[in-house]
C-alpha positions as CSV (number, residue, x, y, z in Angstrom):
1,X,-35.0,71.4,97.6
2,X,-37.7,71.6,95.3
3,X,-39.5,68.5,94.6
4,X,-41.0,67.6,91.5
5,X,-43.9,65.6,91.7
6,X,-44.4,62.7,89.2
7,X,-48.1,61.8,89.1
8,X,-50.5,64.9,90.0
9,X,-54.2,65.4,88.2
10,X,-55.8,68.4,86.4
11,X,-58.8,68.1,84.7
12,X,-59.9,70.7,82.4
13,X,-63.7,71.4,83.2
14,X,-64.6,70.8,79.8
15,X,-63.8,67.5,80.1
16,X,-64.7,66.8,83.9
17,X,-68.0,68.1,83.2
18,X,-68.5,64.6,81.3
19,X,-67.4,62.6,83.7
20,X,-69.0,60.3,86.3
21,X,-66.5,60.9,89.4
22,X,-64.3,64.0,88.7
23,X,-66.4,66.9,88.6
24,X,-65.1,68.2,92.2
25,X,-61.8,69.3,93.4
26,X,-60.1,67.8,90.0
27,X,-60.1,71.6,87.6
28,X,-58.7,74.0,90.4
29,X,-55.0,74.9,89.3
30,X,-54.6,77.6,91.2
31,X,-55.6,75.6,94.2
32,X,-53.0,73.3,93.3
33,X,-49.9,75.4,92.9
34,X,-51.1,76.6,96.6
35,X,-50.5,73.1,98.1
36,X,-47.7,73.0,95.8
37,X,-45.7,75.9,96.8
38,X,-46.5,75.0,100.1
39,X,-44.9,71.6,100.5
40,X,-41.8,72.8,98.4
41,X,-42.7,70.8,95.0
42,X,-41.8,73.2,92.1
43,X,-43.2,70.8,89.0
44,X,-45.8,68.6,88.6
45,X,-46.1,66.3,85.5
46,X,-49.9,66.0,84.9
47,X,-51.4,62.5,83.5
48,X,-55.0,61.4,82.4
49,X,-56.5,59.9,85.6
50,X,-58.8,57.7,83.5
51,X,-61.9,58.1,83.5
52,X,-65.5,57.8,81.6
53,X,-65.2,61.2,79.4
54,X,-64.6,59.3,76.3
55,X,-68.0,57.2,76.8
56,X,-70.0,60.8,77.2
57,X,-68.0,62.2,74.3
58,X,-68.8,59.8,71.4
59,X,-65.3,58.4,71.6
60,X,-61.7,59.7,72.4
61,X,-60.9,61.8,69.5
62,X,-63.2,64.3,70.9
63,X,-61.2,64.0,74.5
64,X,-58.5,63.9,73.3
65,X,-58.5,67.2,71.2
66,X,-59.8,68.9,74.2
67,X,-57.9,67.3,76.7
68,X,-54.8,67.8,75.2
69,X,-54.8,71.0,74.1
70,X,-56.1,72.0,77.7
71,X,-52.9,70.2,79.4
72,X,-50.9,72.4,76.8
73,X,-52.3,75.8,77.5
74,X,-51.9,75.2,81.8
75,X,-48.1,74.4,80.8
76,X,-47.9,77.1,78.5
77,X,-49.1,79.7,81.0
78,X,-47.2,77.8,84.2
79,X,-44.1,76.5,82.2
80,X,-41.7,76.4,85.3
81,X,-44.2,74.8,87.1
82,X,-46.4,71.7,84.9
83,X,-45.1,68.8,82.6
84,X,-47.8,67.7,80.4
85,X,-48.7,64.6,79.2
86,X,-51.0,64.3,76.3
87,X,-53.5,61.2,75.5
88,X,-54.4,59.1,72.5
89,X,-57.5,58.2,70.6
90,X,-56.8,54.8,72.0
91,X,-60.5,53.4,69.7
92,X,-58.7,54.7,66.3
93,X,-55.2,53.5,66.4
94,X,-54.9,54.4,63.0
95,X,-54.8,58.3,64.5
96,X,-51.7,57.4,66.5
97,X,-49.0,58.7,64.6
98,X,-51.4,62.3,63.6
99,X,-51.8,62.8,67.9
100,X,-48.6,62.2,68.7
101,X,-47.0,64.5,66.6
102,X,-49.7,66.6,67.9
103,X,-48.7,66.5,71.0
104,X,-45.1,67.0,70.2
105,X,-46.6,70.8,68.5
106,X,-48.5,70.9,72.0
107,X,-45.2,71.0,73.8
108,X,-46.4,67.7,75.8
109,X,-43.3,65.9,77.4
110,X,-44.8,62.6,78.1
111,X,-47.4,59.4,76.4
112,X,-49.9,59.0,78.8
113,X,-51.7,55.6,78.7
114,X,-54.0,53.8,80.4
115,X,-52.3,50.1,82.0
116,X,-55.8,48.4,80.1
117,X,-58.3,49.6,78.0
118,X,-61.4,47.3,77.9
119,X,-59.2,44.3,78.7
120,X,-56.4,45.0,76.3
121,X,-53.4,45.4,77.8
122,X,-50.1,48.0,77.0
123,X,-48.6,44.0,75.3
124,X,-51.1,44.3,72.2
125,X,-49.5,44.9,69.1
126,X,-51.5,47.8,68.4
127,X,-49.5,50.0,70.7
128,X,-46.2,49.5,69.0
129,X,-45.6,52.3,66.7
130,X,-46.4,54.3,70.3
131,X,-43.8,52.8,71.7
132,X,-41.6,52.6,68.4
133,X,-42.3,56.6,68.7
134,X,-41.8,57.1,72.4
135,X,-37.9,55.5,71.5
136,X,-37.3,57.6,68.9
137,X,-38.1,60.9,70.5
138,X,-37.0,59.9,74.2
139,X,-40.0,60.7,75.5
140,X,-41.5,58.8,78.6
141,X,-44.7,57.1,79.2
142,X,-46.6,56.8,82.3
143,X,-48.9,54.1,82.7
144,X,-51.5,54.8,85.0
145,X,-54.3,52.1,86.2
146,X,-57.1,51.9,84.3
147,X,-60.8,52.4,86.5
148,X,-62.9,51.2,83.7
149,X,-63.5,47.7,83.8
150,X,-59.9,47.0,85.4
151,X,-58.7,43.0,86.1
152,X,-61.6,41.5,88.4
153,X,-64.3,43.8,88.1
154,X,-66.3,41.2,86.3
155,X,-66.8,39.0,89.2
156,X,-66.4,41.7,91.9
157,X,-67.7,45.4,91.3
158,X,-67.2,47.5,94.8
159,X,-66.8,51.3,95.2
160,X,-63.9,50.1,98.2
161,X,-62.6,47.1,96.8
162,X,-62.4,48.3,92.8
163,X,-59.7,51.0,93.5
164,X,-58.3,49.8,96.4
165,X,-57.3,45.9,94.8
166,X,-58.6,45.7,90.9
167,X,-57.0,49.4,89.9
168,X,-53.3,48.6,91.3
169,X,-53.3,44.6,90.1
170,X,-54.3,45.9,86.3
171,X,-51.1,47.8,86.1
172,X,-49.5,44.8,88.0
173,X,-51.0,42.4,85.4
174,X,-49.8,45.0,82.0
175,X,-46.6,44.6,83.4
176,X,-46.6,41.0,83.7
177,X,-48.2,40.8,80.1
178,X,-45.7,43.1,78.5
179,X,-42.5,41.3,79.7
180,X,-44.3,38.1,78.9
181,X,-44.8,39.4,74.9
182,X,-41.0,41.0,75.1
183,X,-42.4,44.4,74.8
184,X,-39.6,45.3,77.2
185,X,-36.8,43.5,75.1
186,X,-38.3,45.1,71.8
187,X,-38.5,48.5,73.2
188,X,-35.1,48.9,75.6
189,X,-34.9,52.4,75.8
190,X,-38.5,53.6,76.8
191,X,-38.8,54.7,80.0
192,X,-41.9,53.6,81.1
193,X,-43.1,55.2,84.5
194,X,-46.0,52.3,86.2
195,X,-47.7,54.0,89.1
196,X,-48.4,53.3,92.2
197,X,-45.1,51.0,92.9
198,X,-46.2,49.0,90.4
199,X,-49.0,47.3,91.7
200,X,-48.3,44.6,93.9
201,X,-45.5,44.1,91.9
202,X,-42.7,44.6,95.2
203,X,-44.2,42.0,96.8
204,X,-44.5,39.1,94.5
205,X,-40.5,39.8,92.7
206,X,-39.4,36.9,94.5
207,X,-42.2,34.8,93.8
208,X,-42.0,36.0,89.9
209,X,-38.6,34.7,89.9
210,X,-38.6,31.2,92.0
211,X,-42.2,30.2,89.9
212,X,-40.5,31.1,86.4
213,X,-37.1,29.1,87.8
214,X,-39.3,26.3,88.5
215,X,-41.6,26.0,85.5
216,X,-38.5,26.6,83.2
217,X,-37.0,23.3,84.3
218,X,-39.7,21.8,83.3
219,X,-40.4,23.7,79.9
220,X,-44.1,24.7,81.1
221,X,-42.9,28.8,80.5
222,X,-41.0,30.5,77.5
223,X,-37.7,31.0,78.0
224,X,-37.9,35.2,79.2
225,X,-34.2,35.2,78.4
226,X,-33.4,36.5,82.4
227,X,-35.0,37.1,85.4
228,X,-39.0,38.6,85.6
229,X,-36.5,40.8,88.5
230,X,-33.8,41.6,85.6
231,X,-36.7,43.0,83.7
232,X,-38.6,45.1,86.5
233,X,-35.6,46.8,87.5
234,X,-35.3,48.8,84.0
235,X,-38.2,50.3,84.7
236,X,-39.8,53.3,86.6
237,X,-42.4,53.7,89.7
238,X,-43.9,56.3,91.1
239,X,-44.7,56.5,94.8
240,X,-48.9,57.3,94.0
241,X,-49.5,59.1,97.3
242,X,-48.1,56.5,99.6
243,X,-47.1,57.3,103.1
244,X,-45.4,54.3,103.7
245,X,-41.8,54.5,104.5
246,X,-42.0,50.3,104.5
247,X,-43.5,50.2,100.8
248,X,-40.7,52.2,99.7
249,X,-37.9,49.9,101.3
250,X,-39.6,47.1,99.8
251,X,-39.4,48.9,96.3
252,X,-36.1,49.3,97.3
253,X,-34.8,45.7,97.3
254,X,-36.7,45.7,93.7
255,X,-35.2,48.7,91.8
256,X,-32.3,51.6,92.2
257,X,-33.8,54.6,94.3
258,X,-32.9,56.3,90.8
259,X,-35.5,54.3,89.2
260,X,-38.6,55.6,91.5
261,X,-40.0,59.0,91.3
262,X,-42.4,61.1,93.8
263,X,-45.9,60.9,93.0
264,X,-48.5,63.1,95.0
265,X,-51.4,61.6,93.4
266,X,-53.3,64.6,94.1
267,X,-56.0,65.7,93.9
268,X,-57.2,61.8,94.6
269,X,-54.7,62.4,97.7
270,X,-54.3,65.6,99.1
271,X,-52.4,64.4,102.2
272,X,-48.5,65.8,100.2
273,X,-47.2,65.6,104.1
274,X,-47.4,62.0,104.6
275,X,-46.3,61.3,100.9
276,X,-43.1,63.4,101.4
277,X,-42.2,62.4,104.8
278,X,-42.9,58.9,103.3
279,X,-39.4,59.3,101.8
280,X,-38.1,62.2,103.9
281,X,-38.4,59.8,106.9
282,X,-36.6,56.6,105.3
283,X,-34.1,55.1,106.5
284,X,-32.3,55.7,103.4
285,X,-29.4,57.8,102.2
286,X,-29.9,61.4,101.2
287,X,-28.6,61.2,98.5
288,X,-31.2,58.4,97.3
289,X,-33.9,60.5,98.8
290,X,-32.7,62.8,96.2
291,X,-32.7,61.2,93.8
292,X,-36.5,60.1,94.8
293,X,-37.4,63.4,95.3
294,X,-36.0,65.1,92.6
295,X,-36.0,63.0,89.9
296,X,-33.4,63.1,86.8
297,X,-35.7,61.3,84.1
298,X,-38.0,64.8,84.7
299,X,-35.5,66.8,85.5
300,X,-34.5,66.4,82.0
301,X,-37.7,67.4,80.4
């Protein structure tokens, strides 16, 4: 089988070169398809990892017009082996609509956002001819966490703690917000991919629905029209690099093994062994290790 692999990381040198963190071992392609052909994944979709670039750059319309069209020349010249997915100038929304039909000319497949940008989550208003865009043209968006300034970092700032707790709870938190502002019931036919399961979202789906049960009866919460678990299981997660067979049969008793997608998360993980076995190793059928592993949402693209 070949896998496809829905969260991987290139970044072009002309942008890592003005970044803080990802000048090494983040702009070797060819080192990639290596590990890739080597562990039997024959695409890769490739999303922004965040970063500082924009802050080095005077701003993200400089980023994005290199980043993007950098993205879009690897998948030109590799075309049976990268998905690309292009960024906005996310400090001039009124440049939205110009980029992404820019990126639609690019031959980029998927919107790739951040889960917060300087506190404002994917819920704000702002985002909504994005997503208003994304429906229209079928085209998915991957939400990956946001490392500058995520949920928490204001009281705690630690090079361990930071990714390991505040990155994963921002994209937990964006989801919460955008069911919360009915993004989700506004925009039903967006497939938005949330890395990294989610956040710590498997493990508080119960909790999300006996706390809104509660507080309903007592009119302290809007009405969400069903279940938080109604609305997480429309969505999509990737896997981020886990090697956890446990963490995916918890995100099993959240969403349909349809509904989660491989994600290496390379080159922050290089480890694709423990990833794939991760699934591979599940005590699942093989036909939803399939489906896992091999994805239809990017099949399709």
């Amino acid at each position: 089988m070949n896998f496809i692999d829905g969260h991987s990381h290139y970044m072009p040198p002309e942008v890592a070169e003005h970044t803080t963190f990802f000048k090494v071992n983040w702009s070797d392609v060819e080192r990639q398809l290596i590990l890739m052909d080597k562990h039997g994944i024959g695409k890769a979709l490739l999303v922004y990892p965040t970063s500082d670039a924009h802050l080095q750059m005077g701003g993200w319309g400089r980023l994005c017009g290199l980043y993007n069209a950098a993205i879009a020349q690897v998948v030109r010249k590799y075309s049976q082996r990268f998905i690309g997915a292009g960024i906005l100038p996310v400090d001039n929304p009124g440049k939205f609509e110009e980029e992404l039909k820019r990126l639609e000319d690019l031959g980029l497949r998927v919107i790739s956002l951040a889960s917060s940008y300087e506190g404002v989550y994917l819920d704000a208003q702002v985002f909504s001819p994005v997503y208003e865009f994304a429906q229209k043209r079928k085209i998915p968006i991957h939400v990956h966490p946001q490392i500058m300034n995520p949920i928490g970092e204001s009281r705690v700032k630690d090079p361990l703690l930071s990714p390991v707790l505040e990155y994963v709870f921002d994209v937990s938190m964006c989801i919460g917000k955008m069911m919360m502002s009915g993004t989700f019931l506004k925009f039903p036919d967006v497939s938005f991919i949330f890395s990294h399961y989610g956040g710590v979202l498997p493990f508080v789906r119960e909790r999300f629905d006996n706390t809104y049960l509660m507080l309903r009866k007592r009119e302290f919460v809007q009405d969400l029209l069903k279940l938080p678990s109604e609305y997480f299981k429309n969505l999509y997660f990737d896997t981020s690099g886990s090697g956890s067979p446990a963490s995916l049969l918890c995100m099993l008793e959240m969403v349909e093994a349809s509904r989660i997608i491989f994600g290496s998360d390379y080159p922050a993980n290089q480890n694709f062994s423990s990833s794939l076995s991760s699934v591979e190793n599940a005590a699942i059928p093989d036909d939803d290790k399939r489906r896992i592993l091999d994805n239809d949402l990017l099949k399709a693209l």
